[in-house]
C-alpha positions in Angstrom: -110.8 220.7 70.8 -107.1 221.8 70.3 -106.6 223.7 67.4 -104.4 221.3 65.3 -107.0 218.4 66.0 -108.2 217.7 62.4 -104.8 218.1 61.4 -103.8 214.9 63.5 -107.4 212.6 63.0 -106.1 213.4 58.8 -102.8 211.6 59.7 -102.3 208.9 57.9 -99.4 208.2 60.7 -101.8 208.4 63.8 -102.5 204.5 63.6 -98.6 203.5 63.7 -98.1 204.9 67.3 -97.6 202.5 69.9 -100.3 204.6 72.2 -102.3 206.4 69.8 -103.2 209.7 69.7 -104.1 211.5 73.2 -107.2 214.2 73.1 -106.9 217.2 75.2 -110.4 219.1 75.8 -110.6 222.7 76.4 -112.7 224.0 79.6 -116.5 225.0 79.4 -115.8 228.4 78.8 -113.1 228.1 76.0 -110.0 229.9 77.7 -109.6 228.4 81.3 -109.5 225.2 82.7 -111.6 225.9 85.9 -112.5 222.1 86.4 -110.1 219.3 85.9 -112.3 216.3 84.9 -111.6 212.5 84.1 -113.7 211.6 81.0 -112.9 207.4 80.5 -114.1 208.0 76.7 -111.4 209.7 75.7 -108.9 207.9 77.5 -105.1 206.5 74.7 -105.8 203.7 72.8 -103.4 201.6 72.2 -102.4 200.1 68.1 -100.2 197.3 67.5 -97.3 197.7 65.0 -96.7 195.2 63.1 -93.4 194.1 63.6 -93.5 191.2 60.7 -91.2 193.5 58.3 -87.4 193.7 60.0 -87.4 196.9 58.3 -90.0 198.8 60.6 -89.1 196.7 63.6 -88.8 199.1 66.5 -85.7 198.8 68.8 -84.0 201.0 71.5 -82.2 202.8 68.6 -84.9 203.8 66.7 -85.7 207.6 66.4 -88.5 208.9 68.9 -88.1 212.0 69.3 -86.4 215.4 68.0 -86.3 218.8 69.4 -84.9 221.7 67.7 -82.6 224.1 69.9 -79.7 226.4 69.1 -78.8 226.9 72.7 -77.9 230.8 72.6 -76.1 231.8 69.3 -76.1 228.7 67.1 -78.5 227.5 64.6 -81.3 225.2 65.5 -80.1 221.7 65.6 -82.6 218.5 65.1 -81.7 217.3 68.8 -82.9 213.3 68.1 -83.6 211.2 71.1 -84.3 207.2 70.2 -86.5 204.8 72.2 -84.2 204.4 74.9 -83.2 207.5 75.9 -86.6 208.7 75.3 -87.5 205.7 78.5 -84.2 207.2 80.3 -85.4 211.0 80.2 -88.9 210.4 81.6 -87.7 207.9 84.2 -85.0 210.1 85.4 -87.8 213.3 85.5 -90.0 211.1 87.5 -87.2 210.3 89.7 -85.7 213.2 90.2 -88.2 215.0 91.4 -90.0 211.9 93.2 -93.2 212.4 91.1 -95.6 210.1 92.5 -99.5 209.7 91.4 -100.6 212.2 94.2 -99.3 215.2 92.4 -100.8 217.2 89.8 -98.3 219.0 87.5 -99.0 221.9 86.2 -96.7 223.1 82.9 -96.0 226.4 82.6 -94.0 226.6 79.9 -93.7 225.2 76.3 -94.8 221.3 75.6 -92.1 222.0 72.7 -89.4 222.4 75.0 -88.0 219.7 76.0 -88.6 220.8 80.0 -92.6 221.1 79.3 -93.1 217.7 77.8 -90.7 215.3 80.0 -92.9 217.0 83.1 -95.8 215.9 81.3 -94.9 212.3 80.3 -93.9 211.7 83.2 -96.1 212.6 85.4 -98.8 211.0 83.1 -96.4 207.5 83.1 -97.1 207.7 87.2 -100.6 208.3 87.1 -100.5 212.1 88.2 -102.8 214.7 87.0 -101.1 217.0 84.3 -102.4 220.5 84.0 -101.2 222.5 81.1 -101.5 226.4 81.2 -103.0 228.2 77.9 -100.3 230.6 78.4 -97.5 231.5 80.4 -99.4 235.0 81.1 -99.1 236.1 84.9 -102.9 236.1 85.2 -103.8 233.1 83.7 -101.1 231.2 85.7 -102.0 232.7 88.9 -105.7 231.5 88.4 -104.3 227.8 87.5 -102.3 227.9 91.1 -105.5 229.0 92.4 -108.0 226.8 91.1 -105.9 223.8 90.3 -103.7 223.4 93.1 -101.0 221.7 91.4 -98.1 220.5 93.5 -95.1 220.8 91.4 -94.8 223.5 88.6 -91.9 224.0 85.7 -91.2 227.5 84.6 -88.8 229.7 82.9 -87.3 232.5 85.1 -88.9 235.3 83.3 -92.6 233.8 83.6 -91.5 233.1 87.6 -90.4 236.8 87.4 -93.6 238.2 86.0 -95.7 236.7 88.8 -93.7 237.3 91.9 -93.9 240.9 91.0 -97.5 241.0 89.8 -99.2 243.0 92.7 -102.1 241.1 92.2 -100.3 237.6 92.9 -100.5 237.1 96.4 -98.6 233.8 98.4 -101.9 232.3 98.5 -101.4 231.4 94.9 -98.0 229.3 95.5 -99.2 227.3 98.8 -100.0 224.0 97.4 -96.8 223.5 96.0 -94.1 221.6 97.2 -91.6 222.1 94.0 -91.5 225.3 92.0 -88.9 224.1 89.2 -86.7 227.1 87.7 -84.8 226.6 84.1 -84.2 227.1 81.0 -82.1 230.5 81.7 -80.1 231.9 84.3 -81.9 232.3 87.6 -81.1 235.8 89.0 -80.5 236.1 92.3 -83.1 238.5 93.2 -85.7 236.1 91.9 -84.2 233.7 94.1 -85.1 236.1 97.1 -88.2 237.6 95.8 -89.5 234.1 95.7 -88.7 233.2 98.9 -89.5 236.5 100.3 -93.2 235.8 98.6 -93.5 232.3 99.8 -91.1 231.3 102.7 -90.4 228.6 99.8 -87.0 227.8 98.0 -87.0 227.6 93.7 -85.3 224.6 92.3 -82.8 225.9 90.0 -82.2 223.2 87.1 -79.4 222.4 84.8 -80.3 220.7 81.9 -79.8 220.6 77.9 -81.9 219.1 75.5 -79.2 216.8 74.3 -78.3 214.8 77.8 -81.8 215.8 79.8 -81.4 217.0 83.6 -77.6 216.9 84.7 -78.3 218.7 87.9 -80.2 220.7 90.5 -80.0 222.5 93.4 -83.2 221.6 95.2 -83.1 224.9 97.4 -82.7 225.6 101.2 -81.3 227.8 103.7 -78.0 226.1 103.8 -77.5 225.6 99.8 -75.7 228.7 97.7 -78.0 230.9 95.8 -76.6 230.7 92.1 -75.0 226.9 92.2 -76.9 224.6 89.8 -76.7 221.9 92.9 -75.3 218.3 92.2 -75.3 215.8 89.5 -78.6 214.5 89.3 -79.6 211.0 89.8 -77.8 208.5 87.3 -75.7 211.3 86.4 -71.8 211.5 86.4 -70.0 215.1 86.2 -66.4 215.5 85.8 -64.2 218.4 85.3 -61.6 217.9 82.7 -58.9 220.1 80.6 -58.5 220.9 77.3 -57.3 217.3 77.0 -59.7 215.1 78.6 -57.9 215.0 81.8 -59.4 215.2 85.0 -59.0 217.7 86.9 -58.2 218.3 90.7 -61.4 220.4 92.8 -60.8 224.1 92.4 -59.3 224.2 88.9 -60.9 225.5 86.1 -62.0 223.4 83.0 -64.7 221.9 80.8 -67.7 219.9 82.2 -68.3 216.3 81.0 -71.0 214.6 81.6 -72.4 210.6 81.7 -75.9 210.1 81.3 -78.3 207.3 79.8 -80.1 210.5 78.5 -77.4 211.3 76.1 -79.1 212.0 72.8 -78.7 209.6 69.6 -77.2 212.4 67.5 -78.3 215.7 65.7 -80.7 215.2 63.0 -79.4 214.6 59.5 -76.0 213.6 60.7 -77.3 210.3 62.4 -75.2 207.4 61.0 -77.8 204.6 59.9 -78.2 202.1 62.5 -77.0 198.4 62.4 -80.3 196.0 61.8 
């Protein structure tokens, strides 16, 4: 059992979610998955809310959600998503990267980050496999590619990093996947190469923020520029604008703006109470 388990079976809160709680078990041997198994018994449950009291009556706008993140120098901000663009962020994952029920995901990076869990809702939504990595060590992830085979895998640069250049990690490790999925931080250009030197595959460099979800990607290739986040993602618009708010020409230099049904509802404890 996960280590927070009794924690969550004490919560009083547990039988107010709309899907219940879901159990993740551990491997046989306590510190690897080797075997991925399907056990019906401990399949989500699903608990009615009563919706008799307008005042708990769940709509769109109603809190989901909230990630902390200070981006690079700030102080951690309660990032709150609500209901609907909770819906919007997992469809648009699912879309984006044409998750189907065929693939199984593997997450190699933090289930608190926003990156880690969308990859897992939303391949769970579709009815693919999720497989999530103990820890983000080069070993461990290179026996998860090996045993596993996952098809698409999320990663932070410096985890890519550690196993490109493990000399134990051989391109045997990477050949079931068909998306390697690079953010979080700038993507140096030497992992670029190393990667593909490794592999004969292409990363997928992602722009994204925890406030608006995926706003673009450069899905690799020989003909795409190494360094280039790519273009707006699906249901995405970018514009360039000045100072002002006025668009600007191509070439010109300016501030990014960005239209997405992913757009957060606010930053915690400055949400204005919604209309009822």
């Amino acid at each position: 059992m996960a280590s927070g388990s009794p924690d969550v079976e004490h919560c009083r809160e547990v039988p107010r979610l709309d899907f219940g709680a879901l159990r993740v078990v551990d491997g046989c041997d306590g510190q690897l998955v080797d075997q991925i198994a399907v056990n019906s018994q401990i399949a989500p449950t699903s608990v009615a809310i009563p919706c008799s009291d307008s005042e708990h009556k769940l709509t769109a706008d109603s809190p989901a959600l909230i990630f902390f993140t200070s981006g690079s120098t700030g102080v951690p901000k309660g990032v709150t998503h609500n209901r609907g663009s909770l819906e919007a962020l997992v469809n648009a994952y699912g879309h984006n990267f044409n998750l189907t029920p065929d693939d199984h995901y593997l997450i190699a990076s933090s289930m608190a980050h926003i990156g880690g869990l969308l990859g897992c809702l939303s391949s769970l939504t579709l009815g693919a496999p999720v497989i999530v990595a103990r820890t983000t060590d080069a070993g461990e992830l290179a026996h998860m590619l090996l045993s596993c085979r996952p098809s698409v895998v999320k990663m932070l640069p410096s985890t890519l990093f550690s196993l490109v250049r493990d000399p134990h990690v051989s391109s045997a490790a990477f050949s079931s996947l068909r998306e390697c999925c690079v953010a979080g931080d700038h993507v140096p250009p030497e992992l670029h190469r190393e990667y593909h030197q490794l592999t004969g595959q292409h990363i997928t460099e992602m722009y994204a923020m925890t406030e608006a979800g995926m706003l673009a990607a450069n899905f690799g290739g020989p003909t795409d520029r190494i360094g280039a986040v790519g273009p707006p993602a699906a249901g995405v618009e970018l514009e360039i604008r000045s100072a002002d708010g006025t668009a600007l020409p191509a070439g010109e230099e300016g501030d990014l703006w960005a239209r997405t049904p992913c757009l957060m509802q606010g930053y915690w404890g400055s949400l204005k109470p919604q209309p009822r």
